[in-house]
BALUMLO-423507 format. One record per residue: residue in one letter; residue number from 1; chain; z, y, x negated of N, C-alpha, C, O in turn. Coordinates in Angstrom, 3 decimals. Layout:
// residues N
(site "a",NUM,"A",(Z,Y,X),(Z,Y,X),(Z,Y,X),(Z,Y,X))
...
//
This chain:
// residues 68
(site "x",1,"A",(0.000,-1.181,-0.843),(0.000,0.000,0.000),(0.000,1.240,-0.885),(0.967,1.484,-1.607))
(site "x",2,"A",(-1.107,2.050,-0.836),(-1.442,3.243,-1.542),(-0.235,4.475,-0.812),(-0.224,4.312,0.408))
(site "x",3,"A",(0.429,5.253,-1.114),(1.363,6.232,-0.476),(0.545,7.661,-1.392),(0.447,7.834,-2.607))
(site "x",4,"A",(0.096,8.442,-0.342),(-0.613,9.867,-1.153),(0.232,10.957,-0.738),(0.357,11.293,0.439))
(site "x",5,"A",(0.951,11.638,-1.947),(1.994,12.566,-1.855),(0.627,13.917,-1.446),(-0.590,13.735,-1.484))
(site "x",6,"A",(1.276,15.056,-1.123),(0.563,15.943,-0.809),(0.740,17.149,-1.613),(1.897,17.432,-1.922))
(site "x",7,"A",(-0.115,17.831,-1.966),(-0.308,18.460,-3.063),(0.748,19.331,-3.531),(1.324,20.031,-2.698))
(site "x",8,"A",(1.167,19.398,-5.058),(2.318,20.370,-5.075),(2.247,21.555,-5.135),(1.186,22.040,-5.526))
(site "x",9,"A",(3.258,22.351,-4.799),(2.917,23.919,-4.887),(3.926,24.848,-5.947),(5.073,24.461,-6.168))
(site "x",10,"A",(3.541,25.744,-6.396),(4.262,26.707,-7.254),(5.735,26.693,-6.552),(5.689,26.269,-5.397))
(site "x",11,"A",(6.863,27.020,-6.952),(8.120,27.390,-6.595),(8.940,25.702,-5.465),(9.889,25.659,-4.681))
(site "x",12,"A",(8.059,24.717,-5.914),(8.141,23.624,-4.528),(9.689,22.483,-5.408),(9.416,21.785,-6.385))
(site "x",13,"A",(10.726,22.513,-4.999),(12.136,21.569,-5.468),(10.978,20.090,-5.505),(10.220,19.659,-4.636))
(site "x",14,"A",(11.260,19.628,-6.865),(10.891,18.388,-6.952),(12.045,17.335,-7.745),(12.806,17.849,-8.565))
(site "x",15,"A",(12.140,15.729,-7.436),(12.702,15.232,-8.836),(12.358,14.667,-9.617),(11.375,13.987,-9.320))
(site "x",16,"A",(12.800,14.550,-10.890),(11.542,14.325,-12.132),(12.093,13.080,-12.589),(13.039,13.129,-13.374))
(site "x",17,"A",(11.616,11.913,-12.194),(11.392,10.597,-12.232),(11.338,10.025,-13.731),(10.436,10.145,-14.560))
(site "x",18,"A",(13.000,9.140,-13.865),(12.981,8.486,-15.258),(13.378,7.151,-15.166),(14.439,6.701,-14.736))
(site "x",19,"A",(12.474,6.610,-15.587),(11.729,4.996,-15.619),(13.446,4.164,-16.019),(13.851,3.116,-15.516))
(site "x",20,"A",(14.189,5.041,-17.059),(15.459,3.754,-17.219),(16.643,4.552,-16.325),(17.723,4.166,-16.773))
(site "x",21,"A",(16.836,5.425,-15.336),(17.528,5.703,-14.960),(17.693,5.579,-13.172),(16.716,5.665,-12.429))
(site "x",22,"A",(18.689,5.428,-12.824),(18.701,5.247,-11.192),(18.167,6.894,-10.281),(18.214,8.031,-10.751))
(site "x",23,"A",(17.828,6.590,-9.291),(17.324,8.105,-8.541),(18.151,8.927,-8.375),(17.673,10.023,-8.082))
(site "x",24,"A",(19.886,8.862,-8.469),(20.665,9.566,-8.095),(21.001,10.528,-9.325),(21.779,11.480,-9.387))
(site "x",25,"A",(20.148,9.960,-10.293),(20.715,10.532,-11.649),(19.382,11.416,-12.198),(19.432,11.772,-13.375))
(site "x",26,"A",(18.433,11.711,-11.563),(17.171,12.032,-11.664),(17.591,13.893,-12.130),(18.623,14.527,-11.913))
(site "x",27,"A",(16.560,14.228,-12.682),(16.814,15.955,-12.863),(16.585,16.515,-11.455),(16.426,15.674,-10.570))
(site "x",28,"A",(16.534,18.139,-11.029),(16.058,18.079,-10.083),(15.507,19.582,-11.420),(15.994,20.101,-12.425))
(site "x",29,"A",(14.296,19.722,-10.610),(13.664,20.593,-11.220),(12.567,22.461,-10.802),(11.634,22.501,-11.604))
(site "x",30,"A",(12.563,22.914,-10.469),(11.238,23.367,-9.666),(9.872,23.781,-10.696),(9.888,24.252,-11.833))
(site "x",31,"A",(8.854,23.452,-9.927),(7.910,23.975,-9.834),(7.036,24.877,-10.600),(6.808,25.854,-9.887))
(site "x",32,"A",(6.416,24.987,-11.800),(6.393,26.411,-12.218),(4.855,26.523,-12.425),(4.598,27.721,-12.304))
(site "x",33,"A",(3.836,25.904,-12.655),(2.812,25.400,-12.993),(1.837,24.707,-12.671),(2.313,23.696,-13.187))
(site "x",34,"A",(0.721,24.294,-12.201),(0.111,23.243,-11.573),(-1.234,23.075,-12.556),(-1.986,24.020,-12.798))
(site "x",35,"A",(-1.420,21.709,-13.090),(-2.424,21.561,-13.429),(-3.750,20.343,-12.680),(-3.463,19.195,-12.341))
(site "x",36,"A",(-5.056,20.911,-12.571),(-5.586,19.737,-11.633),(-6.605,19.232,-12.357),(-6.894,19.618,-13.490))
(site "x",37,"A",(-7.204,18.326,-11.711),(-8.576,17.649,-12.588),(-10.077,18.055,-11.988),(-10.372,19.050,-11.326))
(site "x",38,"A",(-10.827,17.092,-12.381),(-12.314,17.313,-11.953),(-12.294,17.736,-10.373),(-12.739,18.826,-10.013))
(site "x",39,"A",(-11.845,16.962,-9.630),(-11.962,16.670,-8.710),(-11.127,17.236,-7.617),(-11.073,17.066,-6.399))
(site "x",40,"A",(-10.464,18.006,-8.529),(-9.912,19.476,-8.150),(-8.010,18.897,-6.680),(-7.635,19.347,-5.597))
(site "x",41,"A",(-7.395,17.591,-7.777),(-6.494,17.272,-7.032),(-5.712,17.578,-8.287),(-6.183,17.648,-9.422))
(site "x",42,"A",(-4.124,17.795,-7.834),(-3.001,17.909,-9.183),(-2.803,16.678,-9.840),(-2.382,15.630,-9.349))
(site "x",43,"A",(-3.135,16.901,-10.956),(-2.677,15.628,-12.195),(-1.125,15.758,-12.844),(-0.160,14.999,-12.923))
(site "x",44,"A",(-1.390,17.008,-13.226),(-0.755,17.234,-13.941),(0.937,18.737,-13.584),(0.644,19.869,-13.198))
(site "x",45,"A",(2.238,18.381,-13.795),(3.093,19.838,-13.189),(3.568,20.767,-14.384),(2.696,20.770,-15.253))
(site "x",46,"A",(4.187,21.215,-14.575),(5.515,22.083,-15.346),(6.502,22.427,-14.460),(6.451,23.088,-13.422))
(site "x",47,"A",(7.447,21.857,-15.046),(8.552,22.029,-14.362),(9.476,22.677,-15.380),(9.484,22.538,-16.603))
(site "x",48,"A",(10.375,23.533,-14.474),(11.857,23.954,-14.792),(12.774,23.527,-14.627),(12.825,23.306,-13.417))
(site "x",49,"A",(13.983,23.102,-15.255),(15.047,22.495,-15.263),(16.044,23.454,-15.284),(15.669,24.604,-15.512))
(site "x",50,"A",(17.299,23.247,-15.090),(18.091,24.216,-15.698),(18.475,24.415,-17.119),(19.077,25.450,-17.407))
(site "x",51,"A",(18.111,23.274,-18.325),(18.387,23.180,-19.356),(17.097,23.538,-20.573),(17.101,24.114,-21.661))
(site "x",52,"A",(15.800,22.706,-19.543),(14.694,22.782,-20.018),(13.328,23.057,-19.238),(13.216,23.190,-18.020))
(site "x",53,"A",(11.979,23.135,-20.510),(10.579,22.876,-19.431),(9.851,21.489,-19.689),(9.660,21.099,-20.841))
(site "x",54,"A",(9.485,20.821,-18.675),(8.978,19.522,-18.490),(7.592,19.521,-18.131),(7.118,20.149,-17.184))
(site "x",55,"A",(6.926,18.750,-18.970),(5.701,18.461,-18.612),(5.528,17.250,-17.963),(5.731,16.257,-18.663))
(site "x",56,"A",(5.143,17.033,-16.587),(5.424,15.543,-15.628),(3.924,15.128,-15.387),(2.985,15.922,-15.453))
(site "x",57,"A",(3.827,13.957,-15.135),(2.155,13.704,-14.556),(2.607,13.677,-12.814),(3.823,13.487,-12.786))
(site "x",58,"A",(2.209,13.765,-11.785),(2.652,13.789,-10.233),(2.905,12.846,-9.783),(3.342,12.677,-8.645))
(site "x",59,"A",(2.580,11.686,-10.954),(3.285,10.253,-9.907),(4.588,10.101,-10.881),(4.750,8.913,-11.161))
(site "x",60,"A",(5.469,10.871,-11.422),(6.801,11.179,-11.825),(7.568,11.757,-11.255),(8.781,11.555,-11.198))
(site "x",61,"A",(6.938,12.568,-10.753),(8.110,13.653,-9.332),(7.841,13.073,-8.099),(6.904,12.371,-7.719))
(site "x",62,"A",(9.155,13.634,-7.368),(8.731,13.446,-5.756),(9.226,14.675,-5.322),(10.168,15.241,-5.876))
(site "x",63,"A",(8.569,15.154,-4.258),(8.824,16.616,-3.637),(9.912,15.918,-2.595),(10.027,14.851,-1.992))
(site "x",64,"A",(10.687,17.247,-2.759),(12.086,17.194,-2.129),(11.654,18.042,-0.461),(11.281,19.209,-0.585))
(site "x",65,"A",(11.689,17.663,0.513),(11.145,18.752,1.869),(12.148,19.729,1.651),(13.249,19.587,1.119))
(site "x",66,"A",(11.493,20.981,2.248),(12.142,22.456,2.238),(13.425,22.085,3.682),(12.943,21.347,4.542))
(site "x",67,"A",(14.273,22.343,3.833),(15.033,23.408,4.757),(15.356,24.529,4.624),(15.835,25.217,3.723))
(site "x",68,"A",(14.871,24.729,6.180),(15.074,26.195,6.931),(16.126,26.846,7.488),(15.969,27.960,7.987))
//
């Protein structure tokens, strides 16, 4: 089953996904950057941390939904 996240946006809460660690322990990061490909979908993010800047590919983050 293919799951297609929907495109990220500048300023958008994401968490930045680490392969030896559990999800609860994940960074949380925002948004600062968007990079896309040929085909004009996001490949590539920059993210902000509070400590640092992260370069993620988009199947590393997951967007967190906004509340209003």
């Amino acid at each position: 089953m293919l799951i297609i996240q929907p495109n990220a946006m500048n300023g958008g809460v994401v968490l930045s996904k680490k392969d030896n660690l559990p999800p609860l322990v994940w960074k949380k990061a925002v948004i600062s950057d968007i990079r896309t490909g040929r085909a004009g979908l996001t490949r590539f993010v920059t993210l902000r941390t509070a400590k640092e800047t992260l370069k993620r590919p988009v199947t590393k983050i997951y967007l967190l939904p906004k509340v209003d």
